[in-house]
C-alpha positions as a Markdown table, in Angstrom:
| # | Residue | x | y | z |
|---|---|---|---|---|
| 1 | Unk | -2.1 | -28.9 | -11.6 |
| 2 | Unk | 0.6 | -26.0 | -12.1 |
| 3 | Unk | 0.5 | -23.1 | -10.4 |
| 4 | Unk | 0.2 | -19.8 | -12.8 |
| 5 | Unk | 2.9 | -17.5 | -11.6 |
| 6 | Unk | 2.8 | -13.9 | -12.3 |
| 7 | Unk | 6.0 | -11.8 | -12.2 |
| 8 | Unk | 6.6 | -8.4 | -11.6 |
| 9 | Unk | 9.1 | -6.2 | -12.1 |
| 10 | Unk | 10.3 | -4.6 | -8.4 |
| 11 | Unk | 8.7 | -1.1 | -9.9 |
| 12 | Unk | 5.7 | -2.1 | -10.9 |
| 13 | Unk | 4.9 | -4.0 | -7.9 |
| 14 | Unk | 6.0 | -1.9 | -5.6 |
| 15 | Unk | 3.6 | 0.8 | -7.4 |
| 16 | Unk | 0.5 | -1.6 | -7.5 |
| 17 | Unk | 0.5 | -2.2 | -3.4 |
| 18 | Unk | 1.1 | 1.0 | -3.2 |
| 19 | Unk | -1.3 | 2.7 | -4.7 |
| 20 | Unk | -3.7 | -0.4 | -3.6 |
| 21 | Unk | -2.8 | 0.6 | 0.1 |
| 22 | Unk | -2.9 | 4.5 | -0.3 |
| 23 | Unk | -7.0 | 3.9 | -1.5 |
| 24 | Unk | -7.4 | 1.7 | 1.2 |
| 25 | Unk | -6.6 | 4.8 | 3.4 |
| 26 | Unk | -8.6 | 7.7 | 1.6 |
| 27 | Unk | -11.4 | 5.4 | 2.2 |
| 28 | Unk | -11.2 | 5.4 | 5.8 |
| 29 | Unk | -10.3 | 8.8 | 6.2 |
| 30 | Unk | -13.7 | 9.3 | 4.4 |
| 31 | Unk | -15.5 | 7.5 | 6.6 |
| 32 | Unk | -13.7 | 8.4 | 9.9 |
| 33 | Unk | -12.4 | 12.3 | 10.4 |
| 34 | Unk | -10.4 | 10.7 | 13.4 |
| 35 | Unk | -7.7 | 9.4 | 11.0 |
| 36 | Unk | -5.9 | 12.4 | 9.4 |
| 37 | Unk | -3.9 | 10.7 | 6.3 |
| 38 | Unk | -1.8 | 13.6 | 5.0 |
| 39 | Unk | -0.1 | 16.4 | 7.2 |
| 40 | Unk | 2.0 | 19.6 | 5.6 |
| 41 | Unk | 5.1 | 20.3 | 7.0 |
| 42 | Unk | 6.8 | 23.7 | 7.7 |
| 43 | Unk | 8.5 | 23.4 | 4.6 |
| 44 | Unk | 5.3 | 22.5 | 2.3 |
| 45 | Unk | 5.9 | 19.4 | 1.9 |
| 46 | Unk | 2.9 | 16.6 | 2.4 |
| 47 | Unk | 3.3 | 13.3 | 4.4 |
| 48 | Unk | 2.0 | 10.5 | 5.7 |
| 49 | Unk | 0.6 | 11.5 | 9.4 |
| 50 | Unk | 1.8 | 8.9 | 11.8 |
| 51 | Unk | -1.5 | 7.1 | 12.0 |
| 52 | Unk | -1.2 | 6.7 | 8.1 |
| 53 | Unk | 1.4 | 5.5 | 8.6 |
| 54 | Unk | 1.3 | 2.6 | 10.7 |
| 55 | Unk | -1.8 | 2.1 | 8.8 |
| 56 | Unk | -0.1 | 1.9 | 5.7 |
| 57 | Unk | 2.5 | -0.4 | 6.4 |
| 58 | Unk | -0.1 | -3.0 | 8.0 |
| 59 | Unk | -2.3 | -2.6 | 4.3 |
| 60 | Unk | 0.7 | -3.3 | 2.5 |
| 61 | Unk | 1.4 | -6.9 | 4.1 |
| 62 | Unk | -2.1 | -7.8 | 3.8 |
| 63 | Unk | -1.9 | -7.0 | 0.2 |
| 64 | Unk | 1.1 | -9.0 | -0.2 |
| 65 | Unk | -0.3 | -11.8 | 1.2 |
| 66 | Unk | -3.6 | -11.8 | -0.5 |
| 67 | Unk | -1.1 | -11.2 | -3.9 |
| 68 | Unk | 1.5 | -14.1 | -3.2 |
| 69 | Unk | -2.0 | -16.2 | -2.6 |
| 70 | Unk | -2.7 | -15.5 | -6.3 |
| 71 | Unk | 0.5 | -16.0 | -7.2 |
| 72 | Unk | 1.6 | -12.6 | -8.3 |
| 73 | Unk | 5.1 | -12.0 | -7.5 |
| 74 | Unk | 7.6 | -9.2 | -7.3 |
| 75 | Unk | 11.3 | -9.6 | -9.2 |
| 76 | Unk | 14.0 | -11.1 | -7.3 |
| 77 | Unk | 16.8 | -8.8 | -7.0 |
């Protein structure tokens, strides 16, 4: 049986776990008003708060994984 492959361009994967991750963290700042996902800075600028963070980074291997399992792939550059 061949495996189905799909491609991505670096920008458009990079965009999909992304934005996959970000929901993933609106949804448990919904349900917990412990984890604070966006902080303003001094400047006005909004970022991340640490705890997003960290969060983030850990979403975005476990989509990558559950991806490369389906065989969805990003460019090689």
């Amino acid at each position: 049986m061949n495996e189905v492959r799909l491609v991505l361009s670096s920008e458009e994967y990079v965009g999909l776990v992304g934005e996959l991750a970000e929901r993933k963290l609106l949804a448990l700042e919904t349900v917990s008003n412990d984890g604070v996902v966006y902080h303003t800075d001094n400047s006005g600028g909004t970022h991340f708060s640490d705890w997003a963070q960290d969060e983030f980074n850990k979403e975005v291997d476990e989509i990558e994984n559950i991806l490369a399992e389906a065989g969805i792939f990003k460019e090689a550059t």
